[in-house]
C-alpha positions in Angstrom: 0.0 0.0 0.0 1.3 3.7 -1.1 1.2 6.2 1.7 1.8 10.1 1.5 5.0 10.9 3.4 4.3 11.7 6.7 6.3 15.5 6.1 3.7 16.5 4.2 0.8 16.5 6.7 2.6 18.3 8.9 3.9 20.8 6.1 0.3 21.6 5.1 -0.8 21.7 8.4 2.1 24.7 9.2 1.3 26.3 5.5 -2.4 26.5 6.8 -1.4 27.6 10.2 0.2 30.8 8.9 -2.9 31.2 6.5 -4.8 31.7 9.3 -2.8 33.8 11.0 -2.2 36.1 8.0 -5.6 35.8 7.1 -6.7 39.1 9.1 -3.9 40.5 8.7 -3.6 43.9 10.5 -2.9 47.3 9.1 -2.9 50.4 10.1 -5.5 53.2 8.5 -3.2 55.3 7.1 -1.6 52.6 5.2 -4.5 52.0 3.2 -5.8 55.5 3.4 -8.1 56.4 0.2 -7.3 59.7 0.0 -4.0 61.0 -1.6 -2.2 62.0 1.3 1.1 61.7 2.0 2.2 60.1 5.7 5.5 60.4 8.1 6.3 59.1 11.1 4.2 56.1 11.2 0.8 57.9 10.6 1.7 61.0 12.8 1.8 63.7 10.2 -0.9 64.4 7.3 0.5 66.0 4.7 -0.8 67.0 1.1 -0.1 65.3 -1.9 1.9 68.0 -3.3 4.1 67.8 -0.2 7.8 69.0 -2.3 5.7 72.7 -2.7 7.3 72.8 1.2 10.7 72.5 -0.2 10.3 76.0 -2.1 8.1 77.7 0.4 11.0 77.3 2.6 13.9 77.9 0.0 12.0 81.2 -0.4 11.2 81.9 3.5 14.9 81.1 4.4 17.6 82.2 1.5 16.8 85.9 1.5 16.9 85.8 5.7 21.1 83.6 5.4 21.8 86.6 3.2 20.4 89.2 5.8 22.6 87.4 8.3 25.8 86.9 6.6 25.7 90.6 5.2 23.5 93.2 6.4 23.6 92.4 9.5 27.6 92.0 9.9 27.5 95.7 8.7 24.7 96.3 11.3 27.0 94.8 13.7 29.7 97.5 12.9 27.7 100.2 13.1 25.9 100.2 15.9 27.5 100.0 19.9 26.9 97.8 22.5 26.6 94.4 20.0 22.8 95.9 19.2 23.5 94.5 15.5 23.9 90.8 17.3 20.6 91.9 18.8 18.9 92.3 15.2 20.5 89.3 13.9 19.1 87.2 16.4 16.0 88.5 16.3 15.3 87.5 12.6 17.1 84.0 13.2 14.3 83.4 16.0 11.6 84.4 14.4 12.8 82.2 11.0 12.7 79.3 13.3 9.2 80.3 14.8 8.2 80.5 11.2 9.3 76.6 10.0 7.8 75.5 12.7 4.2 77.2 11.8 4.7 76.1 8.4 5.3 72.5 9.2 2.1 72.7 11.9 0.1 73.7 8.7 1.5 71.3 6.1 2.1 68.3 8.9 -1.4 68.4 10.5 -4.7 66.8 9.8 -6.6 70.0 8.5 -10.3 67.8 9.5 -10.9 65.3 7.1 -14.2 63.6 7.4 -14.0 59.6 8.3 -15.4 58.1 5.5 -18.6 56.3 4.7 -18.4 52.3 4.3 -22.0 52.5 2.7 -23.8 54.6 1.5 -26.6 56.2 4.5 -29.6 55.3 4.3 -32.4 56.9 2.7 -34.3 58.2 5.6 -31.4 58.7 7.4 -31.2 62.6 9.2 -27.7 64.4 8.3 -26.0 63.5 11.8 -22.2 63.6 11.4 -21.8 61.7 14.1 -22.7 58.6 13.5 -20.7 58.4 10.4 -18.5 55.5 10.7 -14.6 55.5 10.9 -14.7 52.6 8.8 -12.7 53.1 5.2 -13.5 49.9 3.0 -16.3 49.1 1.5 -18.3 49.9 -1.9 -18.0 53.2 -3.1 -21.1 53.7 -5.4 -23.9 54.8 -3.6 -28.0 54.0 -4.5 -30.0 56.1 -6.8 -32.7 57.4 -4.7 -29.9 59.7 -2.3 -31.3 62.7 -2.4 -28.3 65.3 -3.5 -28.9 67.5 -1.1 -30.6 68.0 3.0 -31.2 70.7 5.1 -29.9 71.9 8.1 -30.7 74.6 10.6 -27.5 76.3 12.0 -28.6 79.5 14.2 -32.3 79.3 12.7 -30.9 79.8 9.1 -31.4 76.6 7.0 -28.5 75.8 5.0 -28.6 72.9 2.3 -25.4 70.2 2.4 -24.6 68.3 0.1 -23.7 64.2 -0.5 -20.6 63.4 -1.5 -20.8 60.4 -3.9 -16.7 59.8 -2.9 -16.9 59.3 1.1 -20.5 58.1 0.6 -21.5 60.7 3.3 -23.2 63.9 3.9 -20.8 66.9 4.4 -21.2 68.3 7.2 -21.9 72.1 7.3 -19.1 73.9 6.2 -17.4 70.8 4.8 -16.2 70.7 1.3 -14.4 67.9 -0.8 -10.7 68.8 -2.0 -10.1 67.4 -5.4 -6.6 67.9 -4.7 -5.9 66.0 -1.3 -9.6 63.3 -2.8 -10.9 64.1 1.1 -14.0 66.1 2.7 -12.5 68.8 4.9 -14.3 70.3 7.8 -14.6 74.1 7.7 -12.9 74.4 4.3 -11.3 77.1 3.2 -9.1 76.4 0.4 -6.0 74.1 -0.8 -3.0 76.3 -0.3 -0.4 74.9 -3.6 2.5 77.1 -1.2 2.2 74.6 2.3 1.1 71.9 0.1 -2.0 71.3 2.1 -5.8 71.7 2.5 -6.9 74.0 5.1 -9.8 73.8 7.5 -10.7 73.6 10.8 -7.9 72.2 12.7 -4.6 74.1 11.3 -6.5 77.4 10.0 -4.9 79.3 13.2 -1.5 78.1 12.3 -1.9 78.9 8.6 -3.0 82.3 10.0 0.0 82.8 11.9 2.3 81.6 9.6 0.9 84.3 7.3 1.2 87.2 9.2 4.6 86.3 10.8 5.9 85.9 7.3 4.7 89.3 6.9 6.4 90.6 10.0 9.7 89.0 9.4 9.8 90.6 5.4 9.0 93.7 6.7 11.8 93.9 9.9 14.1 92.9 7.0 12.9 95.7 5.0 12.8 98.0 7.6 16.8 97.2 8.2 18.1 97.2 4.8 16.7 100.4 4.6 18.6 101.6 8.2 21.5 99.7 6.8 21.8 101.8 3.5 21.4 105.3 5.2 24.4 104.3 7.7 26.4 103.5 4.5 25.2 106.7 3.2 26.3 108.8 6.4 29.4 107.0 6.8 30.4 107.3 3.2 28.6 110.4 2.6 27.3 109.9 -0.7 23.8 109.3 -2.7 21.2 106.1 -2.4 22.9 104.7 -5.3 26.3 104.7 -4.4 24.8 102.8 -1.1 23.4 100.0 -3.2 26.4 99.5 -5.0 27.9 99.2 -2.0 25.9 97.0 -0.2 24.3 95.2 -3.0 22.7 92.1 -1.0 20.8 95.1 0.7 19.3 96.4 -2.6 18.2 92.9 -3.4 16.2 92.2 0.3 14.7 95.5 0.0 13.3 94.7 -3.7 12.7 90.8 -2.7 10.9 91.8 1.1 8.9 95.0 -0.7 7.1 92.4 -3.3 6.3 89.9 -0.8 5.2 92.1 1.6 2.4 93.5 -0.8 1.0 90.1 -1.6 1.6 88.9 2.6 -0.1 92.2 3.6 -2.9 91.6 1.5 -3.7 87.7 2.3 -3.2 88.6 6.3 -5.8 91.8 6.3 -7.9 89.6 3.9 -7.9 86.4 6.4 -8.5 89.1 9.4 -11.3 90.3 7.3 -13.2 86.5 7.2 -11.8 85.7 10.9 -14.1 88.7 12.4 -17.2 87.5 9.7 -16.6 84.4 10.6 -16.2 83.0 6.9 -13.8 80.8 5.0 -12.4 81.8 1.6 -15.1 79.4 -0.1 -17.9 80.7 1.6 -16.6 83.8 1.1 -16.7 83.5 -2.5 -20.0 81.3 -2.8 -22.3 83.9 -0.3 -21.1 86.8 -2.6 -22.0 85.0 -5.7 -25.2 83.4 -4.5 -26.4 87.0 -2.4 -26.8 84.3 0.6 -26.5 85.7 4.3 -23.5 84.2 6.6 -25.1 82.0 9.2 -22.1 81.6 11.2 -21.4 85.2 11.9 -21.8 85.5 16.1 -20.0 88.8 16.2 -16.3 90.5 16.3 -15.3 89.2 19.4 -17.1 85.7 19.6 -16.0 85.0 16.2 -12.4 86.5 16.9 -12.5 83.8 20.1 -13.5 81.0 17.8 -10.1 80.7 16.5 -8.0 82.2 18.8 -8.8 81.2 21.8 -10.2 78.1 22.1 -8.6 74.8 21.5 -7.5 72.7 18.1 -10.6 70.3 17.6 -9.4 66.3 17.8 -9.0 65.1 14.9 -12.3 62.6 13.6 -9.9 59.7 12.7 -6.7 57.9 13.8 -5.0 57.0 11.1 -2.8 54.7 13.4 -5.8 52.9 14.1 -5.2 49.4 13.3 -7.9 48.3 10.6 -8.4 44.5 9.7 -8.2 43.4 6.0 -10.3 40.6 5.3 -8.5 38.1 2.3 -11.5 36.7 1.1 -12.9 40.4 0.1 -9.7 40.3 -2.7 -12.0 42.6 -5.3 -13.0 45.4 -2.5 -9.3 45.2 -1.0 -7.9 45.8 -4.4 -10.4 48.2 -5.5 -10.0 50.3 -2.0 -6.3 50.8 -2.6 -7.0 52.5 -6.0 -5.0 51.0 -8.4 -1.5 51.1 -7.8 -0.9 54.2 -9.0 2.2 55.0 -6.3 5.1 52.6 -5.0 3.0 52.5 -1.6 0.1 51.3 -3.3 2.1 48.5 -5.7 4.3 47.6 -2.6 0.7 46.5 -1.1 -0.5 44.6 -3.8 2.6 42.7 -4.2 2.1 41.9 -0.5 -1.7 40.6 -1.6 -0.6 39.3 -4.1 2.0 37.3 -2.9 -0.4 36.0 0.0 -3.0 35.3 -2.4 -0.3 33.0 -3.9 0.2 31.6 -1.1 -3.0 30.1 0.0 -3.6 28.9 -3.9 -0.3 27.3 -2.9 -1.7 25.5 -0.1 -5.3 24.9 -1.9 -3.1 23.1 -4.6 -1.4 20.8 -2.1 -4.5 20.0 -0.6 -6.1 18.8 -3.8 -3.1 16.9 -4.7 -3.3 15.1 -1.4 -6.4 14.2 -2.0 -5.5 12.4 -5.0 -3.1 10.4 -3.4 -5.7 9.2 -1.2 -7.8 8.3 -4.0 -5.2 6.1 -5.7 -4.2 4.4 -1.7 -7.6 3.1 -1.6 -7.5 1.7 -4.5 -4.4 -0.2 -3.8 -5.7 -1.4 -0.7 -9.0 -2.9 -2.2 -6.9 -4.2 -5.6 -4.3 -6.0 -2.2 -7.8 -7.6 -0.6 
């Protein structure tokens, strides 16, 4: 009588061990995150998909202030007593720093995206955010009979939102989808190209103050170029001209600061504008066009508090959240990671690919066994 080798039993029984173990195999949200963010440090910071627009937001933030430091202000240094020239240098070094770090608090943080929807609601549902679930997988087409828009009452002013057919949920008021970042953000107010990010609700106050302290910083550089060029004036006693020429890398700064600070004066007084109406740049732009009134307006100094002095929302998802990826749903796991269209996305299906292998592997083995079983009983009753 032929007999399988006992190995084998004991080889399938280990190949369908690991199966099982691999079979909800655990990832963490942000790894199969549908939107096109970019994450760092594990799922700690959000960034946009454009995330290299950082790279030249700070080339342009901190070249012209290294050339303030390594030549206006070494003739600042001369020509003023008691070291205040180390004084102004270490000013504008401080505040550069203060700067990066605002800028990476509104590029690196979760600006409120919405959790998305793993079905669509249902029909008779009411528009309570919620109870949306923090769920990401799922189907995303959504039935027929949705109605494209609900109302809502916010201060006694009813105020339509709208269902978005890509999170499968109804956006909240003041919630907008970014077709840049694929990703309903609460309190939207637009996708800035310079941080590379959307902003809304939770890094609005940094974006602010990133805004305005830019603003500061070109105009104290402004301001000093301009001292530094009447000392060279006064110490050389000649015209404006002659003082450029000799301290051209003052001449440039007070060209480079005097362009930017038109076009940073303007976006801060504008943003102070919508922080004291209480409005985002979108509504700001869709109430004007549609002649609607602002129903979030609660006055100068509530609204002013609203931002300013109360603290950053917590953020409506973890994306270190561990998330369980059933094998068996192979078409919705491959459709939820979007086709492959980064390394991230091709490394995973090569892993679900390769595990998919695998367990046809194991499925093969199984049959083939079952063969040999076949053809030992038939050996034994041909024996008898």
């Amino acid at each position: 009588m032929y007999s399988p080798p006992p190995s084998s039993t004991s080889t399938r029984c280990d190949s369908k061990e690991r199966i099982d173990n691999t079979n909800g195999s655990q990832l963490r949200l942000y790894q199969v995150w549908q939107g096109r963010n970019r994450f760092y440090l594990g799922g700690r910071l959000v960034f946009g998909p454009d995330i290299r627009a950082l790279f030249l937001t700070l080339f342009l933030i901190l070249f012209p202030v290294a050339l303030f430091c390594a030549f206006v202000s070494r003739e600042l240094i001369n020509a003023f007593p008691h070291r205040f020239g180390y004084l102004i240098m270490a000013i504008s070094l401080l505040f550069s720093v203060f700067i990066v770090v605002l800028l990476l608090l509104t590029s690196g943080t979760n600006p409120g995206i919405v959790p998305r929807n793993a079905h669509p609601p249902d029909t008779d549902d009411e528009c309570d955010t919620s109870s949306i679930s923090t769920s990401c997988l799922g189907s995303q087409t959504g039935p027929i009979s949705l109605p494209p828009m609900k109302n809502v009452t916010v201060n006694g002013i009813v105020v339509k939102v709208k269902y978005c057919k890509t999170c499968m949920l109804y956006r909240p008021p003041r919630c907008s989808h970014c077709s840049i970042c694929d990703n309903c953000i609460e309190r939207f107010d637009h996708h800035c190209p310079w941080v590379g990010q959307c902003i809304g609700k939770r890094n609005y106050r940094y974006f602010f103050m990133f805004v305005s302290s830019t603003n500061f910083l070109s105009l104290y550089v402004f301001a000093f170029c301009w001292v530094n060029i009447k000392k060279i004036m006064d110490a050389h006693n000649c015209n404006i001209w002659s003082a450029f020429f000799k301290s051209p890398a003052s001449g440039i700064l007070i060209m480079y600061t005097f362009v930017v600070s038109w076009f940073l004066g303007g976006l801060t007084a504008f943003h102070l504008y919508l922080i004291i109406t209480n409005q985002t740049t979108y509504e700001n732009y869709r109430y004007r066009y549609e002649r609607k009134m602002n129903p979030f307006n609660l006055g100068c100094a509530r609204n002013f508090n609203e931002i300013f002095c109360t603290g950053v929302p917590s953020s409506r998802i973890d994306f270190r959240a561990h998330v369980q990826l059933d094998r068996s749903l192979s078409f919705n796991t491959l459709s939820y990671l979007g086709g492959a269209t980064t390394n991230s996305d091709m490394h995973k299906m090569k892993n679900f690919d390769e595990e998919v292998g695998r367990r046809q592997g194991v499925d093969d083995c199984k049959e083939t066994d079952s063969r040999i079983k076949t053809i030992g009983g038939g050996v034994d009753r041909c024996e008898k």
